[in-house]
Backbone as CSV, one residue per row, in Angstrom:
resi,resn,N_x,N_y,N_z,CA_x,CA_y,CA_z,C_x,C_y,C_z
1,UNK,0.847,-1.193,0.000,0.000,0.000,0.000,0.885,1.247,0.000
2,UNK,0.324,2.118,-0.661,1.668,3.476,-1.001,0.801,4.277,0.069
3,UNK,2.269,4.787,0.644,2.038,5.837,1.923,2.166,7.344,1.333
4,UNK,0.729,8.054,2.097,0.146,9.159,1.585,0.816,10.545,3.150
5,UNK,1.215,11.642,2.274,1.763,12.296,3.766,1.338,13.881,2.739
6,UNK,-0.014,14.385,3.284,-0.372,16.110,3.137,-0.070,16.886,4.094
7,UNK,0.346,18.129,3.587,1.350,19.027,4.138,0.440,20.147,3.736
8,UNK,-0.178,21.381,4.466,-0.901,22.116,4.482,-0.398,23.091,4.882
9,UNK,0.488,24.388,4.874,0.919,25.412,5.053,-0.889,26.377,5.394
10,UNK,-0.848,26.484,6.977,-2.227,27.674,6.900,-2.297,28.428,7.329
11,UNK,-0.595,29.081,7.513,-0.048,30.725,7.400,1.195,30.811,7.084
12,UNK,1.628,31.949,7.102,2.876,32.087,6.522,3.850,32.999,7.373
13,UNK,2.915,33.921,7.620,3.560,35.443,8.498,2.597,36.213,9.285
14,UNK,3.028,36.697,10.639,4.115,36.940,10.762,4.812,35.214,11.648
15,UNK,4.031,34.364,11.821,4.400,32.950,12.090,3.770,31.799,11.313
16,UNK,4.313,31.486,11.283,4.072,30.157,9.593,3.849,29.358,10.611
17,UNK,2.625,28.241,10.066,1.420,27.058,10.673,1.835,26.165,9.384
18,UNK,1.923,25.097,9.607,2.414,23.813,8.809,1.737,22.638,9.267
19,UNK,0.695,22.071,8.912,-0.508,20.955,9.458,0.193,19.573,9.076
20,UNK,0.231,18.330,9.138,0.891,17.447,8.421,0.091,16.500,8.862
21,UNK,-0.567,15.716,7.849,-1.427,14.968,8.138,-1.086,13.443,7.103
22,UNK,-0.897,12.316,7.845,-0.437,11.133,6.674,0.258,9.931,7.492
23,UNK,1.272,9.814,6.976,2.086,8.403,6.779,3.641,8.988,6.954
24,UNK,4.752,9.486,7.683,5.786,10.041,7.327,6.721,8.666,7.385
25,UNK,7.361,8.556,5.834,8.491,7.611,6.157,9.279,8.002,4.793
26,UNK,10.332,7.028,4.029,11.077,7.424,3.399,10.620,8.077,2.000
27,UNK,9.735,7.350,1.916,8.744,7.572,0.598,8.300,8.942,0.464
28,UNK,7.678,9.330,1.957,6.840,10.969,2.003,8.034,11.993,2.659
29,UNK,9.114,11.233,2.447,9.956,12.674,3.407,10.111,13.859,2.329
30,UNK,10.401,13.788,0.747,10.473,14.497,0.471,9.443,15.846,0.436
31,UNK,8.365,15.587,0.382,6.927,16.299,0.936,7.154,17.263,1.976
32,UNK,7.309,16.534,3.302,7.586,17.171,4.161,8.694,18.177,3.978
33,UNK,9.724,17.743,3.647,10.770,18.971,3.439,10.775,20.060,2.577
34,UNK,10.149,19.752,1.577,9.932,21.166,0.685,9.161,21.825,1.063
35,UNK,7.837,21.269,2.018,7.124,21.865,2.744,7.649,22.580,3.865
36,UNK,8.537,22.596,4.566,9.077,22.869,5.918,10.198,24.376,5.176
37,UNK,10.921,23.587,4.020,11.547,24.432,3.149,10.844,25.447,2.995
38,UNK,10.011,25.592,2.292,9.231,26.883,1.511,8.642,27.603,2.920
39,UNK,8.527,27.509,3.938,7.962,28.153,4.620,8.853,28.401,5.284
40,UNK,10.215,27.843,5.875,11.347,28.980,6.385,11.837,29.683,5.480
41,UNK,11.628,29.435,3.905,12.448,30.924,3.380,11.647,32.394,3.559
42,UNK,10.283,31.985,4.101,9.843,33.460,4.147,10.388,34.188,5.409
43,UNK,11.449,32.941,6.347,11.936,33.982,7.482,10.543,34.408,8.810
44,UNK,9.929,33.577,8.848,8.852,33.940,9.987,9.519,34.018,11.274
45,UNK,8.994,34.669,12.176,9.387,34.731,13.542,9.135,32.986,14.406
46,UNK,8.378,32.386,13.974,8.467,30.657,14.203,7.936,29.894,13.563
47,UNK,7.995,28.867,13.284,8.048,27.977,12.511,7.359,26.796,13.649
48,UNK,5.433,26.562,13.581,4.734,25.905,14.355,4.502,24.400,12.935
49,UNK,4.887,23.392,13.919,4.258,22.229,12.464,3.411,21.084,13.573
50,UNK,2.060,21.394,13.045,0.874,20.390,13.573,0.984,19.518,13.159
51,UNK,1.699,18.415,14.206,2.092,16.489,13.991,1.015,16.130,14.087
52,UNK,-0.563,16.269,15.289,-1.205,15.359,15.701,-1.700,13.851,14.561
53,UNK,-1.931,14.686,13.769,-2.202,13.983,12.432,-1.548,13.062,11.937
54,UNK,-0.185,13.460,12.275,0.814,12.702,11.490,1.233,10.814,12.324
55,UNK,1.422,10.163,11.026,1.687,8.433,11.922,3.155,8.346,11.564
56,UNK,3.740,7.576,12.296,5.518,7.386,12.335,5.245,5.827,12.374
57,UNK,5.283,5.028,11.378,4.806,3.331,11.194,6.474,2.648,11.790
58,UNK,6.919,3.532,11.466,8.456,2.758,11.739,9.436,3.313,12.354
59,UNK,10.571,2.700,12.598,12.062,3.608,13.212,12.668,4.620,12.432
60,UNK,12.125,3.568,11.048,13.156,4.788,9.704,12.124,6.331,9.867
61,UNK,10.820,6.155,9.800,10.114,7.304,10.294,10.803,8.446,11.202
62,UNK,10.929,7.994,12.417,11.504,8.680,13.238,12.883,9.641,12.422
63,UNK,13.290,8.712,11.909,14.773,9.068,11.648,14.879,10.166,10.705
64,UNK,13.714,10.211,9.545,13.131,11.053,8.921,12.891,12.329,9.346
65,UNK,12.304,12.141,10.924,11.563,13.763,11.231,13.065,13.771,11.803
66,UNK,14.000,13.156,12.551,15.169,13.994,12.862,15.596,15.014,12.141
67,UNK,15.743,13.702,10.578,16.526,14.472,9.468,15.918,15.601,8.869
68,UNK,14.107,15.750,8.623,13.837,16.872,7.730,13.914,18.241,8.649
69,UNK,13.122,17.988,9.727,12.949,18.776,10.831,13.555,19.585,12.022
70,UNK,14.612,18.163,12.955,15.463,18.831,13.698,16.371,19.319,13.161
71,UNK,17.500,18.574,12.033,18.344,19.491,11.581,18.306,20.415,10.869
72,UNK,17.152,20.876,10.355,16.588,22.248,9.407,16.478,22.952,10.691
73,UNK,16.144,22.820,12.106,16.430,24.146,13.122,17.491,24.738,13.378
74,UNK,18.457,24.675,12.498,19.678,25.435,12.156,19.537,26.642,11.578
75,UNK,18.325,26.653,10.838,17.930,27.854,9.911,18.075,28.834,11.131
76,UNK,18.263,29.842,10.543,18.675,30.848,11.785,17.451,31.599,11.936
77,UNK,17.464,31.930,13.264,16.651,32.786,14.204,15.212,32.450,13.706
78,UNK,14.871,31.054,12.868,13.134,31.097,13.261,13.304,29.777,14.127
79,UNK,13.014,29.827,15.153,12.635,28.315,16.045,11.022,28.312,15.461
80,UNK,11.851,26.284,15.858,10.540,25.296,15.386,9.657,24.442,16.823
81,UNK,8.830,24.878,16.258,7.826,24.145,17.132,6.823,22.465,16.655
82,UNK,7.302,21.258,17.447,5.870,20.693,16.961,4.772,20.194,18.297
83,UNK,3.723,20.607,17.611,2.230,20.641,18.136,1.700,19.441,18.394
84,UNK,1.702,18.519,19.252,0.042,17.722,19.391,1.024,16.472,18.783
85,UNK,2.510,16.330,19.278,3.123,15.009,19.203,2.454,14.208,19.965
86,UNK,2.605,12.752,19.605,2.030,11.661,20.461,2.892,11.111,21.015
87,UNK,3.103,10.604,22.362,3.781,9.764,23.508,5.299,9.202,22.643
88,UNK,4.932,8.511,21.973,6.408,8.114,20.509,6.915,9.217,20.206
89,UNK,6.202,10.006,19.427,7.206,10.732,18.687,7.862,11.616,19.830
90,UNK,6.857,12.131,20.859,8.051,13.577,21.634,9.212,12.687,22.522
91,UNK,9.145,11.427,23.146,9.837,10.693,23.326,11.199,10.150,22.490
92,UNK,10.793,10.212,20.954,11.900,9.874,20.456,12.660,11.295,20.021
93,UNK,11.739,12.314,20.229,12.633,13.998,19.874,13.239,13.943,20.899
94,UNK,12.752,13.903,22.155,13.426,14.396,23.572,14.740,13.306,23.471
95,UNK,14.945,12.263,23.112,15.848,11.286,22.919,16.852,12.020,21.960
96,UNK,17.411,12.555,21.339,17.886,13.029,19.921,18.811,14.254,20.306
97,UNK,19.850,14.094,19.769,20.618,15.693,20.663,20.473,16.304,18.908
98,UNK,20.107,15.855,17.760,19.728,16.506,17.133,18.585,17.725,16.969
99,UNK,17.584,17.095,17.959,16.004,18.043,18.087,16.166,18.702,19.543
100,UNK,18.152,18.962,20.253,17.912,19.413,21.210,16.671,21.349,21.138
101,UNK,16.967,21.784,19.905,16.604,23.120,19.932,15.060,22.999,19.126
102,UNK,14.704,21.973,18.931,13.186,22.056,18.652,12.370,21.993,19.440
103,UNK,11.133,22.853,19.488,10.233,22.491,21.058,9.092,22.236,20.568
104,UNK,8.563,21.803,21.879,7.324,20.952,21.766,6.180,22.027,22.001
105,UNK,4.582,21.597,21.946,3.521,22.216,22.560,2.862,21.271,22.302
106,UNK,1.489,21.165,23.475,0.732,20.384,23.358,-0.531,20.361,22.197
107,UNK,-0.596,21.974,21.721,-1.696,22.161,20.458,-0.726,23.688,19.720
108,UNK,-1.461,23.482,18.608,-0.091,25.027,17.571,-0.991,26.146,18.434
109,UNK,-2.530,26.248,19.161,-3.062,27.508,19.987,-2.362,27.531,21.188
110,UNK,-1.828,27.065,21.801,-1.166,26.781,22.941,0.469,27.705,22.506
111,UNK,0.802,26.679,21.708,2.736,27.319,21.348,2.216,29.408,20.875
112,UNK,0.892,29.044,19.877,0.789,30.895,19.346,0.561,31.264,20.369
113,UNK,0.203,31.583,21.595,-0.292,31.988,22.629,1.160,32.393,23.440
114,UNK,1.936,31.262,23.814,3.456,31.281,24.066,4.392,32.364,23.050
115,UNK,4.031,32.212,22.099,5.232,33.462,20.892,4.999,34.578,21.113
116,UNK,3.302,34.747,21.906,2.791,36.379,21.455,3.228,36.837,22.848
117,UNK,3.736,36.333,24.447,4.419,36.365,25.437,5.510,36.861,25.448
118,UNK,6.714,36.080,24.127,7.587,36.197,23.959,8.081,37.777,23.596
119,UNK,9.422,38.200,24.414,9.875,39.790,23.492,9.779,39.766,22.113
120,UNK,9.072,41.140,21.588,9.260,40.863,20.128,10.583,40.956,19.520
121,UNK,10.379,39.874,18.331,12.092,39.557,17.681,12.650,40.683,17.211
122,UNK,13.812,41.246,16.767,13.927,41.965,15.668,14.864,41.306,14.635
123,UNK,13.980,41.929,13.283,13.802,41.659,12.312,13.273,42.608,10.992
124,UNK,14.393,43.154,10.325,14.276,43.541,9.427,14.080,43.266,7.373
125,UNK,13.187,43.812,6.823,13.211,43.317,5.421,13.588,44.276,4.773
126,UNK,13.768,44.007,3.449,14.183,45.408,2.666,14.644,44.175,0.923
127,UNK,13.347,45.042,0.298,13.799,44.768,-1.555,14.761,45.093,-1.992
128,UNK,15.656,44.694,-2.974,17.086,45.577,-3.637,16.739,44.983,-5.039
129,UNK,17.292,45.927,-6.205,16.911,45.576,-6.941,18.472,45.362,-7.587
130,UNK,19.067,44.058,-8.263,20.395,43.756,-8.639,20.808,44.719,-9.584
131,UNK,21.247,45.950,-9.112,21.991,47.269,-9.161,23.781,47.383,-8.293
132,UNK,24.613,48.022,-9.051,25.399,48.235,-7.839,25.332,48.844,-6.663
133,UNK,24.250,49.999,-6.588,23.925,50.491,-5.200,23.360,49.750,-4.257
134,UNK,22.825,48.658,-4.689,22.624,47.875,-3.884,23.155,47.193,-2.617
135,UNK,24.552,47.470,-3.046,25.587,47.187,-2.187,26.083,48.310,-0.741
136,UNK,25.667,49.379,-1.250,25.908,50.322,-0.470,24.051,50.445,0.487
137,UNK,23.296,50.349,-0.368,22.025,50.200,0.552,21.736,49.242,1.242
138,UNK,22.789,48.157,1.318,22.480,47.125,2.220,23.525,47.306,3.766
139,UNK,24.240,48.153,3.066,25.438,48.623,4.032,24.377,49.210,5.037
140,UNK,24.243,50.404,4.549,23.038,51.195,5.367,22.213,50.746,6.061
141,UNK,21.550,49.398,5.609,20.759,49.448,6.435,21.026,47.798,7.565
142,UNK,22.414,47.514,7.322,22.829,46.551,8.401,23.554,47.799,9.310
143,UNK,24.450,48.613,8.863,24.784,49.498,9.885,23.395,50.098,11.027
144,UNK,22.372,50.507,10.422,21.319,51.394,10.879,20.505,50.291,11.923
145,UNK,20.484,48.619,11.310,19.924,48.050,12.578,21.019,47.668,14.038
146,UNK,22.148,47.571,13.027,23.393,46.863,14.563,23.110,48.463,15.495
147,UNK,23.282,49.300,14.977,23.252,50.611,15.912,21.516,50.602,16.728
148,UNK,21.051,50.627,16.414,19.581,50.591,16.642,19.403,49.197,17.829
149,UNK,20.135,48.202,17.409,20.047,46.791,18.531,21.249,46.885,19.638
150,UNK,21.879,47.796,19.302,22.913,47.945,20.237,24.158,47.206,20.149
151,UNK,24.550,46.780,18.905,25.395,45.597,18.628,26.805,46.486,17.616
152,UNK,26.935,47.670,18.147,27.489,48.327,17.122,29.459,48.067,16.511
153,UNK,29.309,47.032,17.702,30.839,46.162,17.819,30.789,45.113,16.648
154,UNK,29.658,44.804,16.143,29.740,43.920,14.823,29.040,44.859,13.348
155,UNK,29.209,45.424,13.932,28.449,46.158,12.365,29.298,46.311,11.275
156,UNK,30.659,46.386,11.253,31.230,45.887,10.364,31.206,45.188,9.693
157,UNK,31.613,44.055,10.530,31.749,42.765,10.173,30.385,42.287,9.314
158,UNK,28.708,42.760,9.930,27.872,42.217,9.451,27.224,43.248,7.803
159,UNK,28.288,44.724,8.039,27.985,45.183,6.478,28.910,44.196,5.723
160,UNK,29.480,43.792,5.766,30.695,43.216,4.796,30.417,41.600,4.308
161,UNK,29.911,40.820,5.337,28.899,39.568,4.878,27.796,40.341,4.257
162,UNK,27.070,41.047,4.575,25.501,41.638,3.694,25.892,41.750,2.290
163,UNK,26.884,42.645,2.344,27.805,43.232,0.693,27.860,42.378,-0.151
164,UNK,28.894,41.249,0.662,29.113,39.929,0.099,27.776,39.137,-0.986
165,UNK,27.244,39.285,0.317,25.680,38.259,-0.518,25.146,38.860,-1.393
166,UNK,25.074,40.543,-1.237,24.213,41.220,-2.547,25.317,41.084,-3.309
167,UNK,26.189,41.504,-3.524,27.038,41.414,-4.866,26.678,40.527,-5.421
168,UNK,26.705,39.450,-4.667,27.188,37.916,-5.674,25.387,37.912,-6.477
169,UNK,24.562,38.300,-6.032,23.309,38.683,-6.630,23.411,39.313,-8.047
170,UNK,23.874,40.273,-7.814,24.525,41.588,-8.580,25.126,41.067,-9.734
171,UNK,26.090,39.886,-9.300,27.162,39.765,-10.266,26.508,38.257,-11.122
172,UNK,25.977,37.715,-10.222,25.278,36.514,-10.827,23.999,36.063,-11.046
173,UNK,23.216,36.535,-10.300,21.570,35.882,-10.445,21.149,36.954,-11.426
174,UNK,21.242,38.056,-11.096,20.272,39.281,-11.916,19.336,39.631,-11.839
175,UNK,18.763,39.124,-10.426,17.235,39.075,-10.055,16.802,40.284,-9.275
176,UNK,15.669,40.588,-8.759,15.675,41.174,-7.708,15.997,40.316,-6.443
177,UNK,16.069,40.715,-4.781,16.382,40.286,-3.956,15.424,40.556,-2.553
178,UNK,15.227,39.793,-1.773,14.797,40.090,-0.511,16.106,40.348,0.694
179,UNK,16.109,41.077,1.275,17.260,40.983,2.150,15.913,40.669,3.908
180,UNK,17.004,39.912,4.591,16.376,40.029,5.687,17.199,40.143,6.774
181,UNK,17.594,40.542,8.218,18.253,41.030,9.461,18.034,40.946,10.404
182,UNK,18.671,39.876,11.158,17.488,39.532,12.102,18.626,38.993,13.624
183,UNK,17.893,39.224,14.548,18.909,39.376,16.068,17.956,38.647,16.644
184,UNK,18.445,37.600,17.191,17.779,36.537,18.289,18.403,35.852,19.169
185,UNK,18.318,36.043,20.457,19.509,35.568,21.282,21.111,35.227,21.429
186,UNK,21.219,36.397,21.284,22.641,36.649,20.352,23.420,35.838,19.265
187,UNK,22.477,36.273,18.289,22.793,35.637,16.868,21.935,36.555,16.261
188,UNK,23.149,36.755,15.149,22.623,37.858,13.936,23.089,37.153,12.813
189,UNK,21.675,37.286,12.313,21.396,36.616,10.941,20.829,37.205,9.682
190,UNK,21.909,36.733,8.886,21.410,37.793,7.430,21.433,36.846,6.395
191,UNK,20.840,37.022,5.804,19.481,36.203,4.880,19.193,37.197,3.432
192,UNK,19.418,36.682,2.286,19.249,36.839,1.072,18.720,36.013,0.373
193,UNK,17.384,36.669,-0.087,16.337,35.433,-1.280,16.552,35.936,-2.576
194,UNK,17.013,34.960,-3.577,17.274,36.038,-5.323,16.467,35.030,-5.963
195,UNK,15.925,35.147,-7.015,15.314,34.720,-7.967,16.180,33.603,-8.924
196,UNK,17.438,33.066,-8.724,17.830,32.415,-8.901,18.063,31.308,-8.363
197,UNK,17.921,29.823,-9.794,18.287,28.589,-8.615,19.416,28.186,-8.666
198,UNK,20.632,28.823,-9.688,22.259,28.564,-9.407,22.767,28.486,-7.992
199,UNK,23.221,27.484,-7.795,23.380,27.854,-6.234,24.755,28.308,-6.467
200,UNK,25.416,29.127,-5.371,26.634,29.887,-5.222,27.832,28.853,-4.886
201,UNK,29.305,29.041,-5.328,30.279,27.863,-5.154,31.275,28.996,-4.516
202,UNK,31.256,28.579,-3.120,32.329,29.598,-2.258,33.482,29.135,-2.001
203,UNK,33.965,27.996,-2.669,35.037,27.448,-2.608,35.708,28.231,-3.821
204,UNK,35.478,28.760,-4.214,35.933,29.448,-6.050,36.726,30.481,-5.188
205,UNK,38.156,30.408,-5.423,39.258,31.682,-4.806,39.384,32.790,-5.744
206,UNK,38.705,32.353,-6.847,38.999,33.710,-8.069,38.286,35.340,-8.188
207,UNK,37.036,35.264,-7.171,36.392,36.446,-7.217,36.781,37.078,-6.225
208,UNK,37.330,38.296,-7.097,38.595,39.304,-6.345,37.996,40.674,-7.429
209,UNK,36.804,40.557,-7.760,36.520,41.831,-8.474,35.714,42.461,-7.339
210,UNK,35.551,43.942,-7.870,34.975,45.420,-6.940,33.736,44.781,-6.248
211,UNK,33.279,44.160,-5.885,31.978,43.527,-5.166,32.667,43.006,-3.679
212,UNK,33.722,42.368,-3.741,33.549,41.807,-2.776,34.319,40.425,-2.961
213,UNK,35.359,39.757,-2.344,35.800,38.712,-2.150,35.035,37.227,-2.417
214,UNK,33.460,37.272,-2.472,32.649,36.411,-2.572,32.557,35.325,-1.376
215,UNK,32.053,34.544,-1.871,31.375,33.615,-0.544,32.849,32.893,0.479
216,UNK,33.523,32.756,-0.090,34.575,32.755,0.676,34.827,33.362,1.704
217,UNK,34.895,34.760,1.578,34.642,35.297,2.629,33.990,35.388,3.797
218,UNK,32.519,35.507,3.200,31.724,34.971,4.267,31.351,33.880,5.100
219,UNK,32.305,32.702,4.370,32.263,31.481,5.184,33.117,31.845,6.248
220,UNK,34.146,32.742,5.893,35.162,32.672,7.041,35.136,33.970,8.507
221,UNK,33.984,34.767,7.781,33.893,35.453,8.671,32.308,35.180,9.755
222,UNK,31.699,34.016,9.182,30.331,33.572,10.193,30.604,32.283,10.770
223,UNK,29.771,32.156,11.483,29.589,30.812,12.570,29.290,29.627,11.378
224,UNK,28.115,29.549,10.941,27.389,29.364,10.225,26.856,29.722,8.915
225,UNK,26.554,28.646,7.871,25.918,29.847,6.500,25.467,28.261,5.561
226,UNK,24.484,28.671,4.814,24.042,27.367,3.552,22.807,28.100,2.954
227,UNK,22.675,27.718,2.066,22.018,27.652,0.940,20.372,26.619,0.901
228,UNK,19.442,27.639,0.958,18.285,26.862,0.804,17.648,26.952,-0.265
229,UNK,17.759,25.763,-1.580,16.660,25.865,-2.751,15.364,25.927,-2.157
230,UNK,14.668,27.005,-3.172,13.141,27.006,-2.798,12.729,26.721,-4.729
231,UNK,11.750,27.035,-4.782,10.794,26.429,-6.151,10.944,27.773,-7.313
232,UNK,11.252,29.188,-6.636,11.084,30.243,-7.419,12.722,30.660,-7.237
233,UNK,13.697,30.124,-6.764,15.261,30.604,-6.807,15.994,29.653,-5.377
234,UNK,16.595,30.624,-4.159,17.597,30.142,-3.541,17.112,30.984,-2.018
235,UNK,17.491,30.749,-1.115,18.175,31.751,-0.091,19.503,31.213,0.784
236,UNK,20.425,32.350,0.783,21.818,32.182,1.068,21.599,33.064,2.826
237,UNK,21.916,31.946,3.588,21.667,32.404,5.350,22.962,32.305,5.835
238,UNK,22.968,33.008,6.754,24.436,33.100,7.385,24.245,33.601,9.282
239,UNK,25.135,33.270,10.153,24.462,33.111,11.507,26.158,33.342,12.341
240,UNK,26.001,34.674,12.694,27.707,34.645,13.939,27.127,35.611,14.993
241,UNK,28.075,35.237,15.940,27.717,35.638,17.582,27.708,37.157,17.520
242,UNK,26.679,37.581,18.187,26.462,39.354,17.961,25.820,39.814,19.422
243,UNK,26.652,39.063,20.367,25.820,39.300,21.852,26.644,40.924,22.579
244,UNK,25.595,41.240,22.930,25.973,42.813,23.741,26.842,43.006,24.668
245,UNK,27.530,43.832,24.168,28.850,44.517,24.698,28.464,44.109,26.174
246,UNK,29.290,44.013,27.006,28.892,44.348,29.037,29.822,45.709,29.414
């Protein structure tokens, strides 16, 4: 019998709801992940996914939601929530030092109720259109939030990864861009969506033109950074320590 696994996205922003209702095993993982995918590239403040629905028939199951789920909570600064697990599954998350940073709730009204408690995040957006000023308006406006969050000891550092990512926009996709900026328990995270699905090769030592050193760079100056295909292009995330001066 072929195993059936629907994935219902029934918000997006300013916190994305993800219903999952089925069969999850090797067959339906890909489902789930493009689903889980497409709704962290919009960058929501959390990321709620309603299990109750969902059946785990096997071990490889389990191993599945490790893989699509806990280790996608790397994506920076949206934490994941799942809703209305059953006795198995939060048992085998709480087991997992992979799903240490995923949390639980007993219903997704329960966890929304908990987010709207929470300090609000900050989090900035801003369009660019693949221009060279682009590069300088992204400057601006990573300088204008590190000063504004109080983080003004990395603002360098975080115009010069921003630069990085729009250029390589600039120089390669040709698209327009989403930029996003975002500070969450000391981690600052900057986030670029382009209309392209080339993904970027930062191992390449040759880009040494007026843009910017390229991804190279920015591997070496963040904690963290990867590349998420979505269906309409890419987003290129990046994640280093930005905790307040004492």
């Amino acid at each position: 019998m072929t195993s059936q696994l629907v994935c219902r996205p029934e918000q997006e922003l300013p916190v994305a709801l993800l219903r999952v209702d089925g069969v999850l095993d090797m067959v339906t993982s890909d489902a789930l992940r493009r689903a889980v995918g497409r709704l962290l590239s919009g960058q929501p403040e959390a990321l709620l996914i309603d299990v109750a629905g969902l059946e785990i028939s096997d071990p490889q199951g389990l191993a599945v939601l490790s893989d699509v789920v806990c280790q996608t909570a790397q994506w920076p600064a949206v934490p994941i929530v799942l809703c209305g697990a059953g006795g198995e599954t939060a048992a085998a998350l709480a087991a997992s030092d992979d799903c240490a940073s995923v949390g639980t709730a007993p219903s997704c009204e329960q966890a929304m109720r908990d987010i709207g408690e929470e300090p609000e995040p900050r989090r900035i957006r801003a369009h660019l259109r693949p221009v060279p000023d682009a590069c300088r308006q992204v400057r601006q406006l990573v300088e204008q939030a590190c000063t504004a969050w109080h983080r003004r000891e990395v603002a360098a550092t975080a115009a010069l990864i921003a630069t990085e990512l729009v250029a390589n926009v600039v120089r390669h996709a040709h698209t327009k861009m989403e930029i996003t900026v975002g500070l969450r328990e000391g981690q600052m995270c900057l986030t670029v969506r382009d209309g392209s699905r080339r993904l970027p090769r930062p191992a390449d030592p040759s880009i040494t033109d007026a843009g910017g050193r390229g991804l190279r760079l920015v591997r070496e100056l963040t904690d963290s950074w990867g590349v998420l295909p979505v269906s309409d292009g890419k987003v290129v995330w990046t994640q280093f320590a930005a905790r307040a001066a004492v």
